[in-house]
N, C-alpha and C positions, 0 to 999 in steps of 0.2 A: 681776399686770399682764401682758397680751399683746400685744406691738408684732409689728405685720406689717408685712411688706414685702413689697409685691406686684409684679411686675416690668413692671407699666402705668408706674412710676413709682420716679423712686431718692430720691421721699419716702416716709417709712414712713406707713404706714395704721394707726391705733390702733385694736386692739379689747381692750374692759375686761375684765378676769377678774379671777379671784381669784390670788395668786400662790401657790407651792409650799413660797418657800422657806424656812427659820428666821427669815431675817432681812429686816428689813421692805424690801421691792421698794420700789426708785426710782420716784417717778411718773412719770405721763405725761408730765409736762412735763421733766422729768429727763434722759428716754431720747430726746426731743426736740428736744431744747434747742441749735438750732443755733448758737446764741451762746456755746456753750460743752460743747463737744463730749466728751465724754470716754473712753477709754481701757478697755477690760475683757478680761479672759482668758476666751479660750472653754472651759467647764469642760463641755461635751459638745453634741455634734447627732446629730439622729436625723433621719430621714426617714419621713413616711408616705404612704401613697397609693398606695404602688408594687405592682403585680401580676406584672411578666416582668421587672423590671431587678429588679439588685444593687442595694438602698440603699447599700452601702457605697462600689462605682464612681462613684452617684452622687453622693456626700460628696467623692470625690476629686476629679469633675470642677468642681466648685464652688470647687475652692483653698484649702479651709479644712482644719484640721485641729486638735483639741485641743489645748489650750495654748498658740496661738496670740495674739496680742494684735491687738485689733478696737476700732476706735474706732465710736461711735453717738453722732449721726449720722456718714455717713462714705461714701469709696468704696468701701471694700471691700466693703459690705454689697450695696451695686446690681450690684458687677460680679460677686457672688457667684451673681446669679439671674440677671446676663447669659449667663452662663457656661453654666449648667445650661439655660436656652433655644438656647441657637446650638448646641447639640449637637442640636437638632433630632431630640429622643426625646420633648420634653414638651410638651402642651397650657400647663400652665398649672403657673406656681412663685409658692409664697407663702411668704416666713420669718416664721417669729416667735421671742421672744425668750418663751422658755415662763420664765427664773427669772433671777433674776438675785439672788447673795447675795456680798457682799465684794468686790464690783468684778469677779463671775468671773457671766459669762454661760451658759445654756444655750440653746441654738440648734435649732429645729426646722424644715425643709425639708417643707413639703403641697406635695406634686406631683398630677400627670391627666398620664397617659402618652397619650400620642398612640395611637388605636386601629390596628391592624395590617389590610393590607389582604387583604381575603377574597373577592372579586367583582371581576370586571373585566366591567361590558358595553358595549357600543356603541349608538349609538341614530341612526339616519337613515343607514342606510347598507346595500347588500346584503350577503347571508351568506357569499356568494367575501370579500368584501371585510373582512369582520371577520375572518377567519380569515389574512388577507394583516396586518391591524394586528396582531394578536398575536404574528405572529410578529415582523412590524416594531419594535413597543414594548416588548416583551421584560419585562413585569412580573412581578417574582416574586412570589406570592401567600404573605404571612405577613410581609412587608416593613412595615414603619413607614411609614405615608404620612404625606409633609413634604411643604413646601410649593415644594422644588426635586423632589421626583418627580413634582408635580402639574403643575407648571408646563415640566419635562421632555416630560411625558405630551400635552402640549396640542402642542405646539412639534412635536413628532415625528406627533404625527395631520396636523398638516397641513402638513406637509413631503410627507407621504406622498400627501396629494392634490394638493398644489401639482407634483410630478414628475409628475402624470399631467393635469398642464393644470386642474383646477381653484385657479384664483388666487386668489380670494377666498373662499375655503374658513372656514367661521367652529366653532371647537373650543369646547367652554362645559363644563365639568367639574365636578360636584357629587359630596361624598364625602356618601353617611349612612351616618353610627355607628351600630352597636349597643351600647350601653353595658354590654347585659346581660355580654358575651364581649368586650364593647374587641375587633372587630373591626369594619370597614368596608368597603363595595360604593363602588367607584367606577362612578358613569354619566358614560361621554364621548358629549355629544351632537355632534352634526355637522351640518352644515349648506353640505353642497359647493356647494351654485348650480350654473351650468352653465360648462362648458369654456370658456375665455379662447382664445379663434381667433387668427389677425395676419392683420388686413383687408389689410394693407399694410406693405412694406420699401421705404425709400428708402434709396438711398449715395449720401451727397453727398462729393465730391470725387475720386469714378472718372475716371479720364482715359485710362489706360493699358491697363487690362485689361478684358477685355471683360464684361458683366454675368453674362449667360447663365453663364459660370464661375464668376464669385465666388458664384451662389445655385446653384449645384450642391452648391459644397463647404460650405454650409450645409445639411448633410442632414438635421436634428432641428427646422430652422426657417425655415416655408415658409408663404407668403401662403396665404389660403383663396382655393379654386374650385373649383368642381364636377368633380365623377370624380375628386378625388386622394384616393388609396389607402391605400397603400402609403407615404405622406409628409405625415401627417398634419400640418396646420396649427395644432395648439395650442399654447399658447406655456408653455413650460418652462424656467422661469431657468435650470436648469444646464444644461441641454441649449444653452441660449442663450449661458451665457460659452462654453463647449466649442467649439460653432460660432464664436464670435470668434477663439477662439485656433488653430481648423484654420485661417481664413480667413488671418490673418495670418501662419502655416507658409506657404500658400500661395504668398503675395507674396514672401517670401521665397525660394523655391523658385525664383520663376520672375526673382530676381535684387532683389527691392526687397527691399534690407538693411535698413531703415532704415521699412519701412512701419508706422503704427499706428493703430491708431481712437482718433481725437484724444475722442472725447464720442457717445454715445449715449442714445437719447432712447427713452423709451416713452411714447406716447402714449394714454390710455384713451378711444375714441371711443363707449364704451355698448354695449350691445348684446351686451352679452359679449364684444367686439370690442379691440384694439388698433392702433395701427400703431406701427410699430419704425424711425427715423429713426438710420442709422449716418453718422455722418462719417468720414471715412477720407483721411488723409496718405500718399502712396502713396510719396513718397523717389522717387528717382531709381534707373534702375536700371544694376546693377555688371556688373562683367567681370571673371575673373583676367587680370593684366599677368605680373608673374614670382611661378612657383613659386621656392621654394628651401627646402633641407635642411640643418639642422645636430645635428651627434651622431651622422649615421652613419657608420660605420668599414668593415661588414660588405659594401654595396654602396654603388655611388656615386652621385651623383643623376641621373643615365639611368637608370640600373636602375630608380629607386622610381620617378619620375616617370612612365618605360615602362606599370609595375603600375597607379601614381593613375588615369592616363589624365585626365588636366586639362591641357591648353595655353592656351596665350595667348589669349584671346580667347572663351574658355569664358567661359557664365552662370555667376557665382558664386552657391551654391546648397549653403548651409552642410550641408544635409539631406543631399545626395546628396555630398557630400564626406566627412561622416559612415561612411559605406555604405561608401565606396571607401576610406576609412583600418580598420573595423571591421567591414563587413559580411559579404558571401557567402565563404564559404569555399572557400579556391584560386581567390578573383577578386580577394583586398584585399590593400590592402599589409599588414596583420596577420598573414596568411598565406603573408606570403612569409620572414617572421622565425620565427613559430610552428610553421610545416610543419618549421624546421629545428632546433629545440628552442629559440628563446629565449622561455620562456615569460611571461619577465616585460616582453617588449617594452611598450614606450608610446609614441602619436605624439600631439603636443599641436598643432593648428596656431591659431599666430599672427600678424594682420594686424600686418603691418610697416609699413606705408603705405598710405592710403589718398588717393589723387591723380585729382580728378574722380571719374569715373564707372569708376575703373580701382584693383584692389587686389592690392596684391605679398602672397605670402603664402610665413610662416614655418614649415616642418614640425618641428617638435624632436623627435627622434628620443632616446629610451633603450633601445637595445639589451639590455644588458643582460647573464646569463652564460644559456650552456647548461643545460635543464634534462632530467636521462636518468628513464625513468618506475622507481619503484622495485619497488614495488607495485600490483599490482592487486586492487582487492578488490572482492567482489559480493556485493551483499544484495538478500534479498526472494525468489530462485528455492528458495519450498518444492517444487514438485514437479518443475522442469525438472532434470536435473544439470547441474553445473557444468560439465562438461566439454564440453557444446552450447552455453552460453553463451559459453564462455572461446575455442571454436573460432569464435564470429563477431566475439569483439570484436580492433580492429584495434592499439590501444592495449597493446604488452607490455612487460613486466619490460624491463629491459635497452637500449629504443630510445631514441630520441631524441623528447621531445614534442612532437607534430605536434596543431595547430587541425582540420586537414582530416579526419582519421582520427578527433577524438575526436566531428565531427559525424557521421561520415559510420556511427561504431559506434551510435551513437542510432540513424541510421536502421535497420541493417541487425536492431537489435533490436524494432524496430518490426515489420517485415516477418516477423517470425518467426510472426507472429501468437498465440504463447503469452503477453503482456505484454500489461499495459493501457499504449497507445503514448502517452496523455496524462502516464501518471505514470512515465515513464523520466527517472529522474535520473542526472546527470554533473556529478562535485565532487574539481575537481582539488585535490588539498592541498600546499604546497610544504615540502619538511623544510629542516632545516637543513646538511642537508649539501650542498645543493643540487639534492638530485632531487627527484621530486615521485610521490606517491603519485594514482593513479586512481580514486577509489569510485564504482561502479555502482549503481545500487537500481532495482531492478526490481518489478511489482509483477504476481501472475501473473492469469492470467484464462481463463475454462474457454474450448477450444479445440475440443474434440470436438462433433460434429452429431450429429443424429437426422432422421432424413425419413420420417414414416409419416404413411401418408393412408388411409382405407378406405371401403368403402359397397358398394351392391347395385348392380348395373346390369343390372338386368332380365331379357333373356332369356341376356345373356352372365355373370352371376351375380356373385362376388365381383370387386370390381375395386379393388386396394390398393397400396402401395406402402411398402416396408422399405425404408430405408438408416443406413448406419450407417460416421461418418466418421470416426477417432481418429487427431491431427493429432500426437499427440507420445510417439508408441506406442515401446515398449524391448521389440524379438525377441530380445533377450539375458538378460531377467527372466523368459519365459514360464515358465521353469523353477523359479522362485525363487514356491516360493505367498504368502509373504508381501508381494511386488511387486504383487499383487491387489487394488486397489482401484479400480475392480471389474478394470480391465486394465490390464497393465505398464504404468506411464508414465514418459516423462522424458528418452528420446534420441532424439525430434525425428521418429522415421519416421513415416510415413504409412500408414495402413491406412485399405483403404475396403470397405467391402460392401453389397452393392446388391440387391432381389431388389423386380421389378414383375407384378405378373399383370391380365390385364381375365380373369375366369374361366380356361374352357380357352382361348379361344382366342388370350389372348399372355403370352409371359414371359418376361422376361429376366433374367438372373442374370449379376453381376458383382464380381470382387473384382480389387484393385490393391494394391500393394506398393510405398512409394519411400524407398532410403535417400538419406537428401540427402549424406552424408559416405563415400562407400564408403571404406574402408579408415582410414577417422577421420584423415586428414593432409592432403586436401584436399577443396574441395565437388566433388566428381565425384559426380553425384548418377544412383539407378541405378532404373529402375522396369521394374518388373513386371505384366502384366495380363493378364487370361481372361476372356473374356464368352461367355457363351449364350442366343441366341433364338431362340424359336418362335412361329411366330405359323401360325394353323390357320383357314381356311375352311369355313362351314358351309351355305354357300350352293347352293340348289335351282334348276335353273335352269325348270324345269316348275312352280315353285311359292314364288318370289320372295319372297313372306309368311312364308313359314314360316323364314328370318332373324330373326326378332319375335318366336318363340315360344322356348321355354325348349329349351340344348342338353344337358339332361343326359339320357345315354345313345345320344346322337346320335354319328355317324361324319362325323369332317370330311370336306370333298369336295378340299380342296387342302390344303398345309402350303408353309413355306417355314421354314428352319435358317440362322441362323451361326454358327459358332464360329470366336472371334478368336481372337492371342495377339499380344502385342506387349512386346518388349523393348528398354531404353531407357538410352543412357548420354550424361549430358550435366556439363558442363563449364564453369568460371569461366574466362575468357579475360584477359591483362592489356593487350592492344591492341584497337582504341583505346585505351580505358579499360579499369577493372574492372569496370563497369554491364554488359560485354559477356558474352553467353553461347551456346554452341553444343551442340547436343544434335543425337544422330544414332541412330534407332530402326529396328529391321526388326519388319515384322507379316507376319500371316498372317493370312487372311479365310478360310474357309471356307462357300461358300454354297450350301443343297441345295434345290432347288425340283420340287416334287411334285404336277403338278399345276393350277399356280397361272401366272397370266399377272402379274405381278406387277411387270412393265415396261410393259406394255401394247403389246408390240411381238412379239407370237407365241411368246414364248421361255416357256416350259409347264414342262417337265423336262428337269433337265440337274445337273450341279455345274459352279462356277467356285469355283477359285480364284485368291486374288489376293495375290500376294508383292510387297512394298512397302518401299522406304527410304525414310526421310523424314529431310530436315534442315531446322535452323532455326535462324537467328541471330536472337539476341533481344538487346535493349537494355531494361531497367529499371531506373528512375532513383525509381520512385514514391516518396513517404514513409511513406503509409498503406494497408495494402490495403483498409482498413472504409468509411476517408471519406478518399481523396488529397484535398490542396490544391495540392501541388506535382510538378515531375517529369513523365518523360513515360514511356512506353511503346512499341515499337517491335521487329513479328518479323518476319521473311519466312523462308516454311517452303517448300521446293519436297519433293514424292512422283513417287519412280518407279519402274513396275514393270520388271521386265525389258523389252526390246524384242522380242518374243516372232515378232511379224509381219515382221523383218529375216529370221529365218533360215525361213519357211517359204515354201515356191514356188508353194502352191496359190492359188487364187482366193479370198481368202477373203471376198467379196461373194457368191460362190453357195456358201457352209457356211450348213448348218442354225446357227440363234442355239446350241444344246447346243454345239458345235462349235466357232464361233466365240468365245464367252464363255467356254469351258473353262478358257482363263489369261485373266485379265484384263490386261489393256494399257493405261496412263494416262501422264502425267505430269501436274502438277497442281501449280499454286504460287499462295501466298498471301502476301496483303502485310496486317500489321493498325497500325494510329499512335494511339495515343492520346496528349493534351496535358493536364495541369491547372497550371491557373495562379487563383491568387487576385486578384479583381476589387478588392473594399476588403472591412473586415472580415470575416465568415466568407465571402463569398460567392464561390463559385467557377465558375470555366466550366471542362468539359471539352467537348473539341472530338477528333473522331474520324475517322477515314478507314480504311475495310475493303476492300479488293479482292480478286476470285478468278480463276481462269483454269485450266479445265482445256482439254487439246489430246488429239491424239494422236502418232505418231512419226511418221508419213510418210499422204501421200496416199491409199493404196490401204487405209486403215484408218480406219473410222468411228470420233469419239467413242462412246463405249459408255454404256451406261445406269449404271453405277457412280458415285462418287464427287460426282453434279450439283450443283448448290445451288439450295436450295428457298428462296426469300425470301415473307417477309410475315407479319405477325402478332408474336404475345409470343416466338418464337425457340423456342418447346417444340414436338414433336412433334404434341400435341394428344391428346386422349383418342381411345383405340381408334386412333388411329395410331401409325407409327416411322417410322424414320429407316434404308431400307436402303440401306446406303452412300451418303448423301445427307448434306450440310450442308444444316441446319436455321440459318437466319439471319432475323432477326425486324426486319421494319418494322411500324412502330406505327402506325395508322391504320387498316390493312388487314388484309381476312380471312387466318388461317394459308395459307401456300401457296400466295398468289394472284396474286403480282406476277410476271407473265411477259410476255416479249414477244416472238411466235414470227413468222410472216413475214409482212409486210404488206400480202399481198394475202389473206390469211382472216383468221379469227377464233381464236386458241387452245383450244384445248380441253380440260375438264378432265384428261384423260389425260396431254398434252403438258407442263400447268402442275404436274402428279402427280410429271411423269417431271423437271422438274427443268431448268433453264439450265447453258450451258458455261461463262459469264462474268457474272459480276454486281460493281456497285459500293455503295458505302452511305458515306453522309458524314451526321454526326452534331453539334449543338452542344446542352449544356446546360448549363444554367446551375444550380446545385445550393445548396441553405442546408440545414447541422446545425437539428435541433430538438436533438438530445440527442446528448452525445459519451461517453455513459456505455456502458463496453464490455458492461456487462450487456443493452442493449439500444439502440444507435447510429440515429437517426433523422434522416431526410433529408428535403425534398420537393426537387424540380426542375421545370425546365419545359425543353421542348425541339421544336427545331428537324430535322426530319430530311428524307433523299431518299436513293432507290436504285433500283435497278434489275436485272433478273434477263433474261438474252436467252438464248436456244435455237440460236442458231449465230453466226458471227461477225461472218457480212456484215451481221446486224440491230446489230452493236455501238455506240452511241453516247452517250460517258459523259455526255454532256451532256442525255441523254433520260432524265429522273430520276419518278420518282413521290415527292410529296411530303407533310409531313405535320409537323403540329404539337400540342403537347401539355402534358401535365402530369401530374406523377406524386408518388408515395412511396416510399420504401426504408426498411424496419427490421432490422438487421441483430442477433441474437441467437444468440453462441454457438452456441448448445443445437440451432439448427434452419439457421441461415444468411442467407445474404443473401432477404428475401422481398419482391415488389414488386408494384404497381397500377399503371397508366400508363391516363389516357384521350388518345386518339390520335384529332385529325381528318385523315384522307384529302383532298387538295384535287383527284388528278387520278383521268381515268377508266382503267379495266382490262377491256380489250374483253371480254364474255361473261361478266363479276364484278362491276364497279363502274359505274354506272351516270351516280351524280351524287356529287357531294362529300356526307361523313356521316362521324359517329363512332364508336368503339365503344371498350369497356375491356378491359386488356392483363392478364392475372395474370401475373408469374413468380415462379420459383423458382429460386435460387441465383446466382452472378455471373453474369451474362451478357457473353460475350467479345465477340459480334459482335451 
């Protein structure tokens, strides 16, 4: 006799057989017999069916086990196959009672394993976007499909469309088996419909604040109209609670303690369409009455309250009171207990009273004990040495723990540019003995450039460009062949090499040298540099064309030489601040011209040289050099050569230009500001101001053709040109070279606009968004606002007479090569004998561009 038990039902299903045992099987009605239930030992179970399970796991999940005593009919039999299905491995559980002899049962388990899943596809949806669910839904293929991965599976497809504004997204999920292999293909169909819009937002109950603000600070949920962009109007539950809960920060903020959206209504008006009806209780709004402090010992309450900066009469504004107990470092009260080592400060503030529209509030202060730094440790610099990192960070053995210092080392390890600045970690640990250990992790990232460019250029032949930058180079391993990989690295100096040709007729050759730590005890940083250029004339003046034809074997007809050198020592200053720095260099210009009218003001053959100081006090504050959010920037550099024209008697209005140019005579100062500040989320503005001014010493001495500034265009020289002794400074809109403004009763001339301005301004805003913060390759776009201006004497000076220009751009910044950029630039005003009418054109750079 065979009694099944199928688990449709916790009545058994009889099917007839013959029985096994010696002794004669109980009938059916027997094993039945709900009236009279009886009692038997399980004297064995087996399992069949099974292909990847354990039958014996599966006998244990069941709760039975030999020798067991089982009543039939009974519960224990139904919850024996309830058991074995909620583990959710099997299609299908049947018991039967294969023997039954002396009141001692045998017991058999026919299972159907659930098939394993082997296929995942999508069906109604494009191929970006099946590649976006897989990785979304995350199926592991060889998994057991139940009927919670299915139902997981569905849930999570259209969650994924419903974030992207498809509402009524409809998921329909069919598995087919293969029985052959007990595997199975899951098809997720789909069926997005189209984007759910908001036809319409009302706020009922606004009284106090103005509208226009409250749907600004809903920036994820925005009515539909035409031309909107950039703020798309699909509607996005989470994006939607999000927006409720910025709006109601906001009321807050602005002093409604007490504000909340009483009910919110979605309305479906068809169409794919919605309107979004918010109620909003706006509370009354508040004012701090009396500050007060209890628990502090260390200062008294003027001191903290001086720090809060909250008085009587202030908008209470839980957010920015936040900030001001924990925020900016060396501007909160946390930093003023922190800078002096209590590192376990805490301030709790408590309304004390709330009286009208007026609320006293409680600061509770735990001070706490001193905590002195024990240790510092750093992880992560495989290739930097320690001893470059340990010299920037500000946090040592022995001091007292300061907030201020352990921001301020994040930054300055940032600015090293060896680290990736996203993944600088700072994990103070406190011991028990009451100090606190410092751990660093740092995380490194290649630092070294390559600049090589090449090609044919016709008749002037190879025309290329080698550079070669190594940011964290050790002149103390050169000796060590094992430090070879490929060259020394690890103590921070700088080596740069440079070598440019257009064929023969330009080239320039260049290497630099800068230790940032001369003497490894302080940044006294010391640079080194040599340059060489030639640049050669082939030009016929009886036969003009023959410039076009090929110069190999040809004799230049002019040439023009410099040979620089310039040496440099500069310095961290601790007044003002320590953002402050001053660096003081002397060069030397050597210039041979053979030939060549190369000012365009008669001056053919001759040498000048030109002996030069230069100082410059800089402020930088930045965070990031790849992509700033914050900080500013700030140099003013003034250059001057001897006063050469004090001590000589002659005329030197009627000297030959050889003569007069011999020494060169300048002085020459610059002023450069840049700001970044973060707008809301990644989006940043920096905002820039560049000024230039060259003079000369006294009246009886013409500004000289040296040092001019050349504006207009990407800031680079441009092919087949240079830069002799000239700034190169780039407005975007306009052609290289071309913004000049020489005296107002002609027109300028290309020579005049060649030869360069005494004075020029440039004021700069853009607005900047990360596509990618990965140091491997940092991606930007911007858009930007620009005006400047380049004049030819002084009496043309006027800052307010700007050429303007608007735009948009990219920046990808990649280790290996550097910073590289696109900018398209429209020009809006005219440039007498250049610019005609307003028009576009696009900008390539290479590398940071200062000005």
């Amino acid at each position: 006799m065979l009694l099944n038990l199928s688990p449709g039902s916790l009545l058994a299903q009889v099917r007839v057989g013959v029985g096994r045992g010696t002794e004669p099987a109980p009938t059916t009605n027997d094993l039945l017999n709900y009236a009279s239930p009886k009692d038997y030992e399980i004297a064995g179970l087996t399992v069949t069916g099974t292909r990847y399970l354990d039958p014996n796991s599966l006998v244990s999940l069941a709760g039975l086990k030999v020798g067991d005593k089982i009543r039939i009919p009974g519960e224990a039999v139904g919850s024996a196959v309830r058991k074995l299905m909620e583990s959710g491995l099997l299609d299908n559980v049947e018991m039967f009672a294969t023997s039954v002899v002396d009141n001692k049962v045998s017991l058999m388990f026919k299972v159907q394993e659930r098939p394993r899943l082997y296929k995942v596809s999508f069906l109604g949806v494009k191929k970006g976007e099946q590649d976006q669910l897989k990785d979304k839904v995350k199926l592991n293929l060889g998994k057991i499909v139940t009927n919670t991965i299915t139902k997981n599976t569905q849930m999570a497809v259209r969650k994924f469309f419903i974030d992207k504004g498809y509402l009524n997204t409809k998921v329909k999920i069919t598995t087919v088996p293969d029985s052959a292999r007990n595997n199975a293909t899951m098809r997720v169909l789909v069926d997005k419909g189209q984007k759910v819009k908001i036809a319409k937002i009302t706020f009922e109950g606004r009284e106090e604040v103005d509208e226009s603000a409250i749907r600004m600070k809903m920036k994820s949920t925005k009515e539909k109209r035409f031309g909107r962009l950039f703020s798309p109007s699909k509607f996005v539950p989470k994006k939607y609670e999000e927006d409720k809960q910025k709006l109601i920060a906001y009321y807050n903020k602005l002093g409604y303690r007490d504000a909340t959206i009483e009910h919110d209504t979605i309305i479906n008006t068809g169409a794919n369409t919605i309107n979004l009806n918010i109620s909003l209780n706006e509370g009354r709004k508040y004012y701090y009455r009396n500050v007060d402090f209890s628990g502090n010992y260390l200062y008294k309450a003027d001191r903290l309250r001086e720090v809060l900066g909250v008085v009587k009469g202030d908008v209470y504004d839980p957010e920015d009171l936040e900030k001001k107990l924990n925020g900016n470092p060396g501007q909160d009260l946390s930093s003023l207990y922190m800078d002096d080592g209590y590192l376990y400060y805490n301030a709790q503030p408590i309304e004390k009273a709330v009286d009208g529209d007026s609320i006293d509030l409680e600061i509770r202060i735990f001070e706490g004990k001193q905590a002195t730094i024990n240790r510092v440790i750093l992880n992560g610099n495989t290739k930097t040495s320690d001893h470059v990192v340990m010299r920037t960070i500000r946090t040592l053995p022995g001091q007292k723990f300061s907030k201020t210092n352990l921001i301020r080392t994040q930054r300055e390890l940032a600015t090293l540019g060896y680290f990736d600045p996203e993944k600088i970690g700072i994990n103070p640990v406190p011991q028990n003995d009451g100090t606190v250990d410092i751990e660093y992790t740092v995380e490194e990232k290649p630092s070294d450039q390559i600049e090589l460019s090449g090609g044919w250029g016709g008749y002037v032949g190879f025309v290329g460009t080698l550079g070669l930058t190594f940011n964290n180079f050790s002149a103390r391993n050169i000796g060590n062949l094992s430090a070879w990989r490929p060259l020394p690295a690890g103590d921070g100096q700088r080596v740069q090499l440079r070598f440019q040709a257009n064929g023969s007729q330009y080239q320039v050759y260049s290497l630099s040298f800068t230790e940032p730590w001369l003497g490894g005890r302080k940044p006294n940083a010391l640079s080194v540099s040599a340059s060489h250029t030639v640049y050669q004339t082939f030009y016929d003046a009886l036969n003009p064309a023959s410039i076009y034809q090929s110069l190999k074997g040809r004799k230049p007809t002019g040439s023009y030489t410099n040979t620089a050198f310039t040496v440099g020592l500069g310095r961290q200053l601790k007044v003002p601040d320590d953002f402050f720095s001053l660096t003081n260099s002397l060069s030397f210009q050597r210039y041979n011209l053979n030939n060549l009218d190369i000012f365009q003001i008669g001056y053919n053959n001759g040498v000048s040289n030109n002996f030069t100081f230069n100082t410059t006090l800089s402020r930088n504050s930045i965070d990031n050099p790849q992509f700033p959010r914050s900080g500013s920037s700030f140099t003013l550099s003034g250059s001057f050569t001897p006063p050469y024209s004090a001590f000589r008697k002659v005329d030197i209005s009627q000297e030959k230009p050889e003569e007069r140019y011999k020494f060169v005579e300048y002085h020459k100062w610059m002023f450069d500001a840049s700001w970044f500040q973060t707008v809301f989320g990644k989006l940043v503005l920096n905002t820039r101001a560049h000024m230039g001014f060259l003079g000369s010493y006294n009246r009886r001495t013409d500004i000289g053709p040296f040092e001019r500034f050349v504006l207009g265009g990407s800031g680079l020289a441009g092919q087949g040109q240079f830069a002799l002794a000239q700034d190169i400074i780039g407005l975007r809109g306009y052609d290289d070279r071309s913004v000049y403004t020489a005296d107002y009763d002609r027109t300028s001339t290309a020579q005049e606009r060649s030869r360069g301005g005494v004075a020029y301004n440039k004021f700069v805003a853009e607005l900047r968004y990360p596509v990618s913060l990965n140091p491997s390759a940092t991606i930007f776009v911007l858009t930007f606002l620009e005006a400047g201006n380049n004049w030819g004497s002084y009496k043309q000076y006027n800052p307010f007479d700007l050429k303007r220009s608007a735009g948009f751009g990219a920046r990808i910044f990649m280790p290996a090569f550097g910073l590289i950029g696109i900018d398209y630039g429209y020009g809006f005003d005219k440039i007498p004998g250049v610019k005609d009418k307003a028009s576009g054109q696009f900008h390539f750079t290479i590398g940071q561009q200062f000005r």
